[in-house]
KEDO-45427 format. One line per field, with one value per atom (N, C-alpha, C): residue in one letter; chain; x, y, z. Coordinates in pm, whole numbers, plus 50000, padded with zeros to 5 digits. Atoms other than C-alpha are relative to their C-alpha. Layout:
r	A / ...
c	A / ...
east	X / ...
north	Y / ...
up	Z / ...
***
This chain:
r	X / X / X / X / X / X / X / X / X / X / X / X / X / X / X / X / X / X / X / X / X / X / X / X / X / X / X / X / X / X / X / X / X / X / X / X / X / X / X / X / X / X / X / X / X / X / X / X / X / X / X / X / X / X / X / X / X / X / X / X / X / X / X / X / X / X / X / X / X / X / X / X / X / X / X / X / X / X / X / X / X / X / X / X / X / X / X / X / X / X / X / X / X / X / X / X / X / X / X / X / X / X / X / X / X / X / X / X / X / X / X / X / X / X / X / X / X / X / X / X / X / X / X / X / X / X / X / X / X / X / X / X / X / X / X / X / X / X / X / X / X / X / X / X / X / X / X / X / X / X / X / X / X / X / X / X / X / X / X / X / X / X / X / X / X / X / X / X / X / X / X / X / X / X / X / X / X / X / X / X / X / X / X / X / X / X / X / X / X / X / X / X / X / X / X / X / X / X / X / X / X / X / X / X / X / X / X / X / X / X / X / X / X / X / X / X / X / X / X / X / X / X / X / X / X / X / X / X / X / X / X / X / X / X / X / X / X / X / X / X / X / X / X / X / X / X / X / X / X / X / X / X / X / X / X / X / X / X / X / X / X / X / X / X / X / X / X / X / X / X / X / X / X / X / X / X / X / X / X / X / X / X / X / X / X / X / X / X / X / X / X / X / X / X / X / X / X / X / X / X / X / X / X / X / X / X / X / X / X / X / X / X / X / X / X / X / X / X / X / X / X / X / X / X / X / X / X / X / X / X / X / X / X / X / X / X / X / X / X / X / X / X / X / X / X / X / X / X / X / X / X / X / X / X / X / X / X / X / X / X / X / X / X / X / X / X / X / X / X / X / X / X / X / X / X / X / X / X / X / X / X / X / X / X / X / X / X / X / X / X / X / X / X / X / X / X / X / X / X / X / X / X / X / X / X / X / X / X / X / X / X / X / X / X / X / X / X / X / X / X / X / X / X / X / X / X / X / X / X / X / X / X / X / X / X / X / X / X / X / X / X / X / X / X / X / X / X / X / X / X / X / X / X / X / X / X / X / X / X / X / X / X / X / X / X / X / X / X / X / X / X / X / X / X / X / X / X / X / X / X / X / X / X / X / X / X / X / X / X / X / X / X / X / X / X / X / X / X / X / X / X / X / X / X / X / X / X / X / X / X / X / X / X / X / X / X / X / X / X / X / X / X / X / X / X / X / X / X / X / X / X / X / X / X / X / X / X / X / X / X / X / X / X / X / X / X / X / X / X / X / X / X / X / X / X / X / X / X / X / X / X / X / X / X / X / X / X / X / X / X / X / X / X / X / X / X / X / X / X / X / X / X / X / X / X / X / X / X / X / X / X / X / X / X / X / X / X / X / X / X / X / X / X / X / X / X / X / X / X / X / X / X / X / X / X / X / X / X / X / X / X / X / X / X / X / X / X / X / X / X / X / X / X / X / X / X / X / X / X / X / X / X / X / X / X / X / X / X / X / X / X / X / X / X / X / X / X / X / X / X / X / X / X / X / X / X / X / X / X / X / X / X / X / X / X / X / X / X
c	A / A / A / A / A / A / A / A / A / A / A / A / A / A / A / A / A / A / A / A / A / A / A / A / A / A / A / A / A / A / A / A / A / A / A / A / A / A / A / A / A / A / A / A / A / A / A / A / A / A / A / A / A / A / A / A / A / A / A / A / A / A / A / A / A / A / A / A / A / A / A / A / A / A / A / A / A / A / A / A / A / A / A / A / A / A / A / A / A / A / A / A / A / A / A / A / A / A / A / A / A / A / A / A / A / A / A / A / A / A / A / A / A / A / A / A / A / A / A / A / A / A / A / A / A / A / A / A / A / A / A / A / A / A / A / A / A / A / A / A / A / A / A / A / A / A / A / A / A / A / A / A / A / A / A / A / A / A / A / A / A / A / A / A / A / A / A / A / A / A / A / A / A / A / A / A / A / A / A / A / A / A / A / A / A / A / A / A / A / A / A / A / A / A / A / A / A / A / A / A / A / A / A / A / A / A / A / A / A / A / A / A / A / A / A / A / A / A / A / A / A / A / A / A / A / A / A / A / A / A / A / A / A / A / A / A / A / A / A / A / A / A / A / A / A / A / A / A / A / A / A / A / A / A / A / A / A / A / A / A / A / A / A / A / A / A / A / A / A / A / A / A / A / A / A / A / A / A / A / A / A / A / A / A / A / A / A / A / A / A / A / A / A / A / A / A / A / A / A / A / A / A / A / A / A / A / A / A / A / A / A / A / A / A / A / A / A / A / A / A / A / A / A / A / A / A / A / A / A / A / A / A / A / A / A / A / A / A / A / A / A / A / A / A / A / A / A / A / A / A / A / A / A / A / A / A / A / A / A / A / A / A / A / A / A / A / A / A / A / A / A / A / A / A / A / A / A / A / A / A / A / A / A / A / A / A / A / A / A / A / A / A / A / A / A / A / A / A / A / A / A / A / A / A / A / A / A / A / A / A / A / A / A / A / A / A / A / A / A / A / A / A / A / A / A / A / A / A / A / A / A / A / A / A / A / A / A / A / A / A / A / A / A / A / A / A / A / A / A / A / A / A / A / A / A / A / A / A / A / A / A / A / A / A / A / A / A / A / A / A / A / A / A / A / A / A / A / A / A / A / A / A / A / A / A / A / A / A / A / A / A / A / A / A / A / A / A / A / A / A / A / A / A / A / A / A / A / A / A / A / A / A / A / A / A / A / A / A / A / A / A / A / A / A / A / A / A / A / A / A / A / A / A / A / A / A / A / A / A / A / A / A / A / A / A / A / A / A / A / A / A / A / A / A / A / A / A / A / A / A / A / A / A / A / A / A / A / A / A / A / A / A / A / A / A / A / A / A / A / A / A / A / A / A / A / A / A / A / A / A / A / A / A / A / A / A / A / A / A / A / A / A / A / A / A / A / A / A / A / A / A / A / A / A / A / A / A / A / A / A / A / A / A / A / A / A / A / A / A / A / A / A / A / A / A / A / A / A / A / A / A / A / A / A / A / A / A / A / A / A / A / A / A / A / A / A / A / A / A / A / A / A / A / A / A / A / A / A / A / A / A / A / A / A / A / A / A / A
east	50057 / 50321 / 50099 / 49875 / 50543 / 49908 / 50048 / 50496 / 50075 / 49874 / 50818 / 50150 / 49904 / 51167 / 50103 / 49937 / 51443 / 50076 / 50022 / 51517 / 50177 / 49789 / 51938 / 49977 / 49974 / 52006 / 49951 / 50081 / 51822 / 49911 / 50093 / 51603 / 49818 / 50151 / 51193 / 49959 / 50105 / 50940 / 49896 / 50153 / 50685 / 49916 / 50081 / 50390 / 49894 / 50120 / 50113 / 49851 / 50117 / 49770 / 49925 / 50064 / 49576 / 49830 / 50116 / 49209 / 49892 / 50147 / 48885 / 49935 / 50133 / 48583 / 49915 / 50143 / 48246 / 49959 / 50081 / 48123 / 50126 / 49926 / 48406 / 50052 / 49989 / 48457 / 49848 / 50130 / 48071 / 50032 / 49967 / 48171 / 50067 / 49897 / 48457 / 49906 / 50083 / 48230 / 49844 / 50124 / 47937 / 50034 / 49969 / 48135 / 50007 / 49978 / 48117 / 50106 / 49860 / 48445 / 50099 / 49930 / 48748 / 50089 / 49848 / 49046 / 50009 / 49959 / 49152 / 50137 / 49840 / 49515 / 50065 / 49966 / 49691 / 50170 / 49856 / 49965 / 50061 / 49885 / 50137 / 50086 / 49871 / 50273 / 50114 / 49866 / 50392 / 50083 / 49888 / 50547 / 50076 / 49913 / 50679 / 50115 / 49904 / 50848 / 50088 / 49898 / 50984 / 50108 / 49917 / 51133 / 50108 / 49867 / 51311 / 50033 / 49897 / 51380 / 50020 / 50044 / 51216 / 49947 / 50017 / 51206 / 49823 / 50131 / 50843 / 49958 / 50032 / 50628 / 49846 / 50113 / 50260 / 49940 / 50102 / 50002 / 49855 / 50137 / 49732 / 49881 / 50116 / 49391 / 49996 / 50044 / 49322 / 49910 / 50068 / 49008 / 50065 / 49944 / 49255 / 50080 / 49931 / 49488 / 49944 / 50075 / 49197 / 49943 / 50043 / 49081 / 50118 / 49851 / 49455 / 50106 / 49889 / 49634 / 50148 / 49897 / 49847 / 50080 / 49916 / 49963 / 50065 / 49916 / 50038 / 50078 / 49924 / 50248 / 50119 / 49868 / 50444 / 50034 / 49915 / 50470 / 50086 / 49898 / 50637 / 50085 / 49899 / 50854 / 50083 / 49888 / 51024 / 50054 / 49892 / 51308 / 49986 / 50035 / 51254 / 49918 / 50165 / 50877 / 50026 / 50091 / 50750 / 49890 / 50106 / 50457 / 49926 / 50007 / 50260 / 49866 / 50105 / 49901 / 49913 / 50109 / 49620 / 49839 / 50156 / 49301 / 49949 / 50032 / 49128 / 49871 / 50074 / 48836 / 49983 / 49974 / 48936 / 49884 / 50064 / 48690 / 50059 / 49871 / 48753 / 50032 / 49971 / 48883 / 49872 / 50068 / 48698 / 49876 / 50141 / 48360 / 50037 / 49978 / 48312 / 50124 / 49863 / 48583 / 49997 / 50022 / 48489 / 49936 / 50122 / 48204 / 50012 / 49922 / 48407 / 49884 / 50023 / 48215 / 50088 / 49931 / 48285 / 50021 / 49927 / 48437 / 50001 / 50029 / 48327 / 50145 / 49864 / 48607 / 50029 / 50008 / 48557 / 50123 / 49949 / 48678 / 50146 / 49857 / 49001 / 50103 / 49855 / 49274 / 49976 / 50050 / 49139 / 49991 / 49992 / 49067 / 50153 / 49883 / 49425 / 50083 / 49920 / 49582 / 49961 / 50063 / 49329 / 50085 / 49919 / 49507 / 50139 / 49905 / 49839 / 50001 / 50043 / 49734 / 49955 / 49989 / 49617 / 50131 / 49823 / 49967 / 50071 / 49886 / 50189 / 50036 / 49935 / 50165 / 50071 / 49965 / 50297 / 50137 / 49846 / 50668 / 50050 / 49930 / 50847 / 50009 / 49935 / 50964 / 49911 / 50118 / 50658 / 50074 / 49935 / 50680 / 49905 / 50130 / 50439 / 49985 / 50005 / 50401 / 49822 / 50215 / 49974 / 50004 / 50028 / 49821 / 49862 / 50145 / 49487 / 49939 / 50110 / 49183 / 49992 / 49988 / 49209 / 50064 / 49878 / 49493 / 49896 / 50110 / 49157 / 50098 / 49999 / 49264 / 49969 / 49962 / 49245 / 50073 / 49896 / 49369 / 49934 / 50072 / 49135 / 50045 / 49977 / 49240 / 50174 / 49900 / 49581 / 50074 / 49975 / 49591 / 49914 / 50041 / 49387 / 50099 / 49890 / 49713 / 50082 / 49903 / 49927 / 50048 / 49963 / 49904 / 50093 / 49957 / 50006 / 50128 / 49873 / 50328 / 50042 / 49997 / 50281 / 50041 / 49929 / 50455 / 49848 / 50134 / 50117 / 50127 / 49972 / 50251 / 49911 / 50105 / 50055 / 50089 / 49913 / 50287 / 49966 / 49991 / 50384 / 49990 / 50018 / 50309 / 49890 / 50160 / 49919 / 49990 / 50004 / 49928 / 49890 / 50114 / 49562 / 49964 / 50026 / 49520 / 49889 / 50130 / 49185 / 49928 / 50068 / 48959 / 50048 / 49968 / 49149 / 50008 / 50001 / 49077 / 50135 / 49905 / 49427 / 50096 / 49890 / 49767 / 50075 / 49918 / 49914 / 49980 / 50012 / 49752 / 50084 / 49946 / 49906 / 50174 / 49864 / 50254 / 50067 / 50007 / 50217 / 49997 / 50044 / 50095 / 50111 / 49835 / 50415 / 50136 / 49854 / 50680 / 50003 / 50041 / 50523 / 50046 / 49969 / 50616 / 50069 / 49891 / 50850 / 50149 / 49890 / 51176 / 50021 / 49963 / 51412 / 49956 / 50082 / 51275 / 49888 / 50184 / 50904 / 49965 / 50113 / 50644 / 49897 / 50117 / 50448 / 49869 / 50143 / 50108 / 49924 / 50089 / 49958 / 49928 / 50107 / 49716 / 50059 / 49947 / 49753 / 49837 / 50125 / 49390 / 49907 / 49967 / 49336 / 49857 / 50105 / 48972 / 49922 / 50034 / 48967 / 50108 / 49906 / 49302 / 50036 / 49946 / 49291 / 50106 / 49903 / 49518 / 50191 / 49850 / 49836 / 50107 / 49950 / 49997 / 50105 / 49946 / 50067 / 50047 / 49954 / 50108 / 50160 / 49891 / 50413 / 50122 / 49863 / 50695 / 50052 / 50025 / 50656 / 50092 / 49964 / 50708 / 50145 / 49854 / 50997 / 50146 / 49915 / 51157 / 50062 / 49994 / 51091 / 50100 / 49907 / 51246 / 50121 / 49878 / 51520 / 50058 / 49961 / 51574 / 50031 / 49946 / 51563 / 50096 / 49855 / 51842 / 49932 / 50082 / 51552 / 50013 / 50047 / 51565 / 49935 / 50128 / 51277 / 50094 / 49975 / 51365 / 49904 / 50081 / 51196 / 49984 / 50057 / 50985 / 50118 / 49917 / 51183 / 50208 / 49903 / 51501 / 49993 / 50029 / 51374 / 49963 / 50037 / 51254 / 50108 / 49884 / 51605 / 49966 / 50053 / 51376 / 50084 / 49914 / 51518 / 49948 / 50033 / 51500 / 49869 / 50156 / 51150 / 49889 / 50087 / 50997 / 50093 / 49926 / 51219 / 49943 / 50078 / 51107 / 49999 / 50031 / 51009 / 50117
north	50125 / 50685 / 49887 / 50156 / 50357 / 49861 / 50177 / 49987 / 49949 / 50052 / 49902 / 50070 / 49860 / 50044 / 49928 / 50060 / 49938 / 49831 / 50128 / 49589 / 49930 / 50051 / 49565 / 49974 / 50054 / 49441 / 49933 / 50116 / 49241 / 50081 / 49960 / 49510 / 49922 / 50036 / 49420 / 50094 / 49874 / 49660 / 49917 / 50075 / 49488 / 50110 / 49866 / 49764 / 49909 / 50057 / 49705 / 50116 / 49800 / 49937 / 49966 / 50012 / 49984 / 50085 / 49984 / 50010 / 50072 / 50002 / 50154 / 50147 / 49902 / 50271 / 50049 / 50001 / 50370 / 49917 / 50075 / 50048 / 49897 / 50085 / 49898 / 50050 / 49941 / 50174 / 49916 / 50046 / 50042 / 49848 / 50174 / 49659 / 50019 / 50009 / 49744 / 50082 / 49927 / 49975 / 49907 / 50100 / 49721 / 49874 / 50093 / 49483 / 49824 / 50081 / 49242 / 49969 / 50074 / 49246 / 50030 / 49980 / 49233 / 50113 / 49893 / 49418 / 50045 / 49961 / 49606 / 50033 / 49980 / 49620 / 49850 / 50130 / 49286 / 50005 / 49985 / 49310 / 49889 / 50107 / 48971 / 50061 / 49930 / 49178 / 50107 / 49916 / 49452 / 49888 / 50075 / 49197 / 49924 / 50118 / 48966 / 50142 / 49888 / 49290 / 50023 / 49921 / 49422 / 49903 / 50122 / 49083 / 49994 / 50079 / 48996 / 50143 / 49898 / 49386 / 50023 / 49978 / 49389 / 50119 / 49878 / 49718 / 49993 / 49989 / 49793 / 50148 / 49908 / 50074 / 49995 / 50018 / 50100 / 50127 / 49907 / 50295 / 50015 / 49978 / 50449 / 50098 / 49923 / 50562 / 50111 / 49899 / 50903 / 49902 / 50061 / 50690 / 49896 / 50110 / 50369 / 50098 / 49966 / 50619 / 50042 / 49942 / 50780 / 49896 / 50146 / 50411 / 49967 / 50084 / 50308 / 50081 / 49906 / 50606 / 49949 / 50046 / 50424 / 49888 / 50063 / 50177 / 50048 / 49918 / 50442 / 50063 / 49959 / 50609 / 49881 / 50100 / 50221 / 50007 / 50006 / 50231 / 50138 / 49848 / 50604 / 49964 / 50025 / 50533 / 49869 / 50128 / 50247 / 50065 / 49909 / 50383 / 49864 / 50042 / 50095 / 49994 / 50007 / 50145 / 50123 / 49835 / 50459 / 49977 / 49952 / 50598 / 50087 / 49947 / 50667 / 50042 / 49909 / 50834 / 49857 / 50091 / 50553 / 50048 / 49921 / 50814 / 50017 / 50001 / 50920 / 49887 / 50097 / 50709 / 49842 / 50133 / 50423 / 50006 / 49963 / 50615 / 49980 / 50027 / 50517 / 50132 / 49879 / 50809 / 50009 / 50005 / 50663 / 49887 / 50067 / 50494 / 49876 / 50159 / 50129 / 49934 / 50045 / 50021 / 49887 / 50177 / 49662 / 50072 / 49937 / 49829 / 50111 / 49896 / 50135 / 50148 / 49860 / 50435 / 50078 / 49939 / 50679 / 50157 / 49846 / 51028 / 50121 / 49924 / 51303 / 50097 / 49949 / 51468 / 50165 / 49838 / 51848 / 49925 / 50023 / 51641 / 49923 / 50114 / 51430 / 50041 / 49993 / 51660 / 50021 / 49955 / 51773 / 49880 / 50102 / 51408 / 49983 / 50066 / 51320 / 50086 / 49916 / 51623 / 50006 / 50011 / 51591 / 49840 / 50142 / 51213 / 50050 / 49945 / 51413 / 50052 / 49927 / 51633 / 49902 / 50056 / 51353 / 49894 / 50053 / 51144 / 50084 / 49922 / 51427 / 50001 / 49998 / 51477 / 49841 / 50120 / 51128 / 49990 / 50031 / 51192 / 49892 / 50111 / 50909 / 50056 / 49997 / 50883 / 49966 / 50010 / 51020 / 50008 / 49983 / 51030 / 50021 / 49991 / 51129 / 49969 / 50076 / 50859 / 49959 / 50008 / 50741 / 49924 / 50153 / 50440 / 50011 / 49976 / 50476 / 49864 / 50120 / 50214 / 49901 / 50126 / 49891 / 50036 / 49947 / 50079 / 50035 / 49942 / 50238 / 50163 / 49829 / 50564 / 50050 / 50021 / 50690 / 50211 / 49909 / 51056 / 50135 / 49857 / 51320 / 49944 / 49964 / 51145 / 49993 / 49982 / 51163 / 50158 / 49819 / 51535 / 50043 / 49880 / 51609 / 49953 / 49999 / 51488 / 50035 / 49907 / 51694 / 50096 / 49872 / 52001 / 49920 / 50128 / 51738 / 49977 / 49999 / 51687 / 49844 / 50086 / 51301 / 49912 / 50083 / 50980 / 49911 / 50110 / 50750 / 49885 / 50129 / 50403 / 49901 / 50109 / 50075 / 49885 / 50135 / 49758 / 49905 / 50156 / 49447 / 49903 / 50110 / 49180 / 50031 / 49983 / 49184 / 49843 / 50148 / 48890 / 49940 / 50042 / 48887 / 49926 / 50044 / 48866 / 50043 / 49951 / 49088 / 49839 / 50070 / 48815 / 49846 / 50157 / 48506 / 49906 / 50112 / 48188 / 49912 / 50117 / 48005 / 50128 / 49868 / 48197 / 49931 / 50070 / 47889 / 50085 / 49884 / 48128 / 50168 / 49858 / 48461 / 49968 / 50054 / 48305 / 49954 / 49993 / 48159 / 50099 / 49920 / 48445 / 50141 / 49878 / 48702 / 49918 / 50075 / 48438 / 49954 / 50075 / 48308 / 50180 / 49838 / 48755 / 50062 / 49889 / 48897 / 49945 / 49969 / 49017 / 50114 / 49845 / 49292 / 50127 / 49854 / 49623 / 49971 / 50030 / 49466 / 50085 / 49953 / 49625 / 49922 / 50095 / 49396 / 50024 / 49934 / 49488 / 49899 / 50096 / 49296 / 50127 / 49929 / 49456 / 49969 / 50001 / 49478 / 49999 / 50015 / 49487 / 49870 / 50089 / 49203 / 49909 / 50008 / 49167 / 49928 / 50029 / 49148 / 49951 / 50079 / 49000 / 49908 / 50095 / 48725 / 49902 / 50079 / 48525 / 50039 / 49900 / 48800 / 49928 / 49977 / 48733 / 49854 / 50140 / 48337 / 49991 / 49991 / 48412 / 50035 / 49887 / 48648 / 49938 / 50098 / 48439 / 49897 / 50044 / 48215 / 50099 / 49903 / 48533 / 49989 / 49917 / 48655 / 49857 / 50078 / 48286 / 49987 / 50021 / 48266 / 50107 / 49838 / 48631 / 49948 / 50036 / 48495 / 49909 / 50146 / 48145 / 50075 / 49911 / 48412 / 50077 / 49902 / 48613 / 50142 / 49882 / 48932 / 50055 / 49980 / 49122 / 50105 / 49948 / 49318 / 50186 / 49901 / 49716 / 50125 / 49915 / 50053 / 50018 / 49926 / 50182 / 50108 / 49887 / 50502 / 49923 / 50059 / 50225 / 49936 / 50122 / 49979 / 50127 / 49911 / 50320 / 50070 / 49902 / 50493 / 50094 / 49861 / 50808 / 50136 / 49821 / 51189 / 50027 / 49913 / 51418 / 50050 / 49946 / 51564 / 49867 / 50148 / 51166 / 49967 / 50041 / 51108 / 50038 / 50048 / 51014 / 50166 / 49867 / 51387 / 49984
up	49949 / 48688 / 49977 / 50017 / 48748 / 50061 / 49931 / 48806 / 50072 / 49895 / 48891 / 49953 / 49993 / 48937 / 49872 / 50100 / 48696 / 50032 / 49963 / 48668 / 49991 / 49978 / 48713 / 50188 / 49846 / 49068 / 50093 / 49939 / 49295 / 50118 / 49928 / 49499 / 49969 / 50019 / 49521 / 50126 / 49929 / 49682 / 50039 / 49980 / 49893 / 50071 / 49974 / 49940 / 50054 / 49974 / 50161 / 50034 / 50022 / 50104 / 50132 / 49876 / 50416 / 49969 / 49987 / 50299 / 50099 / 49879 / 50513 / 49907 / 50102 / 50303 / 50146 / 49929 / 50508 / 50043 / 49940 / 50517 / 50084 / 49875 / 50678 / 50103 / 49895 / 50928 / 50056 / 49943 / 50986 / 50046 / 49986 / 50996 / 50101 / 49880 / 51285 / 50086 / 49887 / 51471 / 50066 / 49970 / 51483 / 50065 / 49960 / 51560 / 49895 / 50102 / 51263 / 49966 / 50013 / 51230 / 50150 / 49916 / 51435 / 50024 / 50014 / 51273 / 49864 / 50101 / 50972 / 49998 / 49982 / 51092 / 50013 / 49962 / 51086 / 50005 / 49910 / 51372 / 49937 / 50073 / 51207 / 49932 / 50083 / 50959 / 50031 / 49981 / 51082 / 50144 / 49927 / 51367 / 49944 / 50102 / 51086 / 49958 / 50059 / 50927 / 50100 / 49894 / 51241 / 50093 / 49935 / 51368 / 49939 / 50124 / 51050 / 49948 / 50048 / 50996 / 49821 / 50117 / 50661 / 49912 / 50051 / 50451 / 49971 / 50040 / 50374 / 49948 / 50003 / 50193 / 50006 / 49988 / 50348 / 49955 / 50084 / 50130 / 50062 / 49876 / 50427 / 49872 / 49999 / 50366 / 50113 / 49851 / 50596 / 50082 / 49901 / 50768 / 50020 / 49924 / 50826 / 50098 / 49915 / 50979 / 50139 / 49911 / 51170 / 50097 / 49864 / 51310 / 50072 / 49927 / 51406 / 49975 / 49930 / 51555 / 50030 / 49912 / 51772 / 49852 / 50141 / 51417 / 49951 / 50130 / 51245 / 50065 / 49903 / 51504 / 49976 / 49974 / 51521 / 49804 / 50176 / 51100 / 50003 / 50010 / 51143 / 50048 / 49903 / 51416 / 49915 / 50019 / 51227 / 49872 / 50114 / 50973 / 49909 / 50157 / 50748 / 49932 / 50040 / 50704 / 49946 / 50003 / 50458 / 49993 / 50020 / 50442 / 49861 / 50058 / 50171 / 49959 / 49989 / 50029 / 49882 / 50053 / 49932 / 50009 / 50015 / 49906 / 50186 / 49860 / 50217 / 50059 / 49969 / 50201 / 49903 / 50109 / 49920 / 49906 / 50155 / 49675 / 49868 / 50148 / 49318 / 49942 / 50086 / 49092 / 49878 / 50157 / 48818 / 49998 / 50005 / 48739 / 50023 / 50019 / 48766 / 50028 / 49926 / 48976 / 50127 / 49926 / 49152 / 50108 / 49922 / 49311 / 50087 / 49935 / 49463 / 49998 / 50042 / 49563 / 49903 / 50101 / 49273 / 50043 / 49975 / 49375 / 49898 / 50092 / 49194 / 49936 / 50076 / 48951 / 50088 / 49943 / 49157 / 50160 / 49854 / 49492 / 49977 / 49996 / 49337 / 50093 / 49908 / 49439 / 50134 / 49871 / 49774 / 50076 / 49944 / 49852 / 50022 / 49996 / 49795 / 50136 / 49896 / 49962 / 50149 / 49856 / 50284 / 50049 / 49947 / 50297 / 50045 / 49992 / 50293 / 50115 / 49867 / 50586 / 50117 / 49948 / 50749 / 50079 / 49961 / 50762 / 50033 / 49999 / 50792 / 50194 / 49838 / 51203 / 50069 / 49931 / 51252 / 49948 / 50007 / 51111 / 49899 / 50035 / 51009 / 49825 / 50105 / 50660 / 49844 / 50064 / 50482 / 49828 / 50155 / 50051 / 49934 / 50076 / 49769 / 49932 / 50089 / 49650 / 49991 / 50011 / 49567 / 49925 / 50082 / 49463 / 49987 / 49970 / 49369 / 50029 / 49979 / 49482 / 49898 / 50098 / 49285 / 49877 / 50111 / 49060 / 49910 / 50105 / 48870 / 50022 / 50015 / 48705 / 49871 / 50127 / 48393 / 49987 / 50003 / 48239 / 50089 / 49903 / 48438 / 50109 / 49887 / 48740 / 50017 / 49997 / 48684 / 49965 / 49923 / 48624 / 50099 / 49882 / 48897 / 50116 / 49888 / 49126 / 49954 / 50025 / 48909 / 50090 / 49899 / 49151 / 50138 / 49864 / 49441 / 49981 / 49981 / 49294 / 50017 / 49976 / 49342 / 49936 / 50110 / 49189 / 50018 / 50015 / 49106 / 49975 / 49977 / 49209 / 49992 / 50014 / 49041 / 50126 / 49933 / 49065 / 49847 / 50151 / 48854 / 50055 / 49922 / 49096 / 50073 / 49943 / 49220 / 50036 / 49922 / 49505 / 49984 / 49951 / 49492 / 50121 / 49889 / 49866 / 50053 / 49951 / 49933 / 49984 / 49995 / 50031 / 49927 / 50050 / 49911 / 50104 / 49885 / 50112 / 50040 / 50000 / 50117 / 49996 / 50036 / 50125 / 49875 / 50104 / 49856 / 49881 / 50129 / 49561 / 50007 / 49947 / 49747 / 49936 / 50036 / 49698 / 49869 / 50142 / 49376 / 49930 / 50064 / 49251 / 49962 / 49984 / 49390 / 49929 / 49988 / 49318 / 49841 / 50143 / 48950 / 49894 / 50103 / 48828 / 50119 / 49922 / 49048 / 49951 / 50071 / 48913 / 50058 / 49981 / 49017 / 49972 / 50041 / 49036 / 50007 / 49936 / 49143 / 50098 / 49869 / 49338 / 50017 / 49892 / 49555 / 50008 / 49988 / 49572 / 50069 / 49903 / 49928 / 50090 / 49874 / 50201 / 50172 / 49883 / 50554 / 50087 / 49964 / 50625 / 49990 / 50000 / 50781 / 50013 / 50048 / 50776 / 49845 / 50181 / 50362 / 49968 / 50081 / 50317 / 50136 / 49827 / 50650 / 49944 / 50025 / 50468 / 49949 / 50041 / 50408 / 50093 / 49890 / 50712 / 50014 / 49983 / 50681 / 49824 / 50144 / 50290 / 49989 / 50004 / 50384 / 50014 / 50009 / 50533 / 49908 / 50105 / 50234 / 49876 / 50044 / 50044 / 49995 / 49933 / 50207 / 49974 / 50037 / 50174 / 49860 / 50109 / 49824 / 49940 / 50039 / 49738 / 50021 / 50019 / 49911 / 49932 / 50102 / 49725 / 49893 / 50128 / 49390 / 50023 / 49940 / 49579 / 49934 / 50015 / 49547 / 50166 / 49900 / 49841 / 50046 / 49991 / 49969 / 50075 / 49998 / 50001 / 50026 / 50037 / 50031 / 49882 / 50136 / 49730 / 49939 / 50057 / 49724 / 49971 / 50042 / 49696 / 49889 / 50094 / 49440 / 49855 / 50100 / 49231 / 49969 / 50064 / 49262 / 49952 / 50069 / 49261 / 50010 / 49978 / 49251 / 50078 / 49845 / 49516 / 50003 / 50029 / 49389 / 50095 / 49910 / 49489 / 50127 / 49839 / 49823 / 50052 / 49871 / 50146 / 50064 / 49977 / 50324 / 50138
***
């Protein structure tokens, strides 16, 4: 398990998790909401040619085919394994359906099976649901073979009204070798998007510049991109 990668050089990891429980497959299907994909970002990334590592749920991938197709297809985007339905591992986890200990690895690996036909520059890397884990669910992704990825910079962007706290928040603990920890789901984090360029300025003013995960971790061949 890591937070962040080593802290000589001026890489930073900005990760973005791509959420969708039950009830917010229900919220987009009803129509209550709009989106759980928020095109800004990946168009901010792909303009300015910004490394990224997005952490899918199987049901986000299963709502937004055609997304996840444009995050593969881009060689500076990876892909990586954020549960299939954003079940917690572990009890009492900011109100997270709880996932029974028989279903952990099977959940994880069905997320695996899910990403894999879309290519691009998959990795096994896993972040669990609101970084809840404790030690049963960390051997039950032993067999998996997986690097459990938290982070040392938590933007707090789910549901924050303003992006001025999003910014503060990345720019007030980020240091070389950081992992970012923002959303892309744009529904529960509507304010990521105008938070980000901000970001991306600031990183630069610190002369940090934003990288893949599997760069900023300087992992071995076991954790590299597939």
């Amino acid at each position: 398990m890591v937070d962040h990668g080593p802290r000589r050089g001026n890489l930073v990891a900005l990760t973005f998790d791509a959420d969708m429980t039950d009830a917010m497959r229900y919220q987009l299907r009803s129509g209550a909401v709009r989106s759980y994909a928020n095109l800004t970002i990946v168009d901010l990334l792909e303009r300015e040619q910004v490394p990224a590592t997005f952490f899918l749920t199987g049901k986000w991938v299963e709502e937004y085919p055609e997304v996840t197709r444009r995050l593969a297809g881009n060689p500076r985007f990876e892909l990586a394994n954020h549960t299939y339905a954003h079940h917690a591992f572990v009890p009492d986890c900011y109100g997270l359906p709880h996932l029974p200990a028989r279903e952990l690895t099977a959940d994880a690996a069905r997320t695996f099976d899910v990403i894999a036909p879309y290519g691009g520059r998959q990795t096994r890397y896993f972040r669990f649901p609101g970084l809840c884990h404790d030690r049963a669910a960390l051997d039950a992704l032993a067999p998996l073979g997986v690097t459990v990825v938290d982070g040392d910079v938590i933007s707090g962007d789910p549901f924050a009204k303003a992006w001025r706290p999003i910014v503060r928040a990345v720019l007030s603990t980020v240091q070389p070798g950081s992992v970012i920890v923002l959303h892309v789901t744009e529904a529960n984090a509507p304010m990521t998007d105008e938070a980000l360029p901000h970001i991306l300025a600031g990183l630069a003013e610190r002369g940090l510049t934003p990288a893949t995960l599997s760069e900023v971790l300087a992992t071995d061949a076991t954790d590299a991109p597939a």
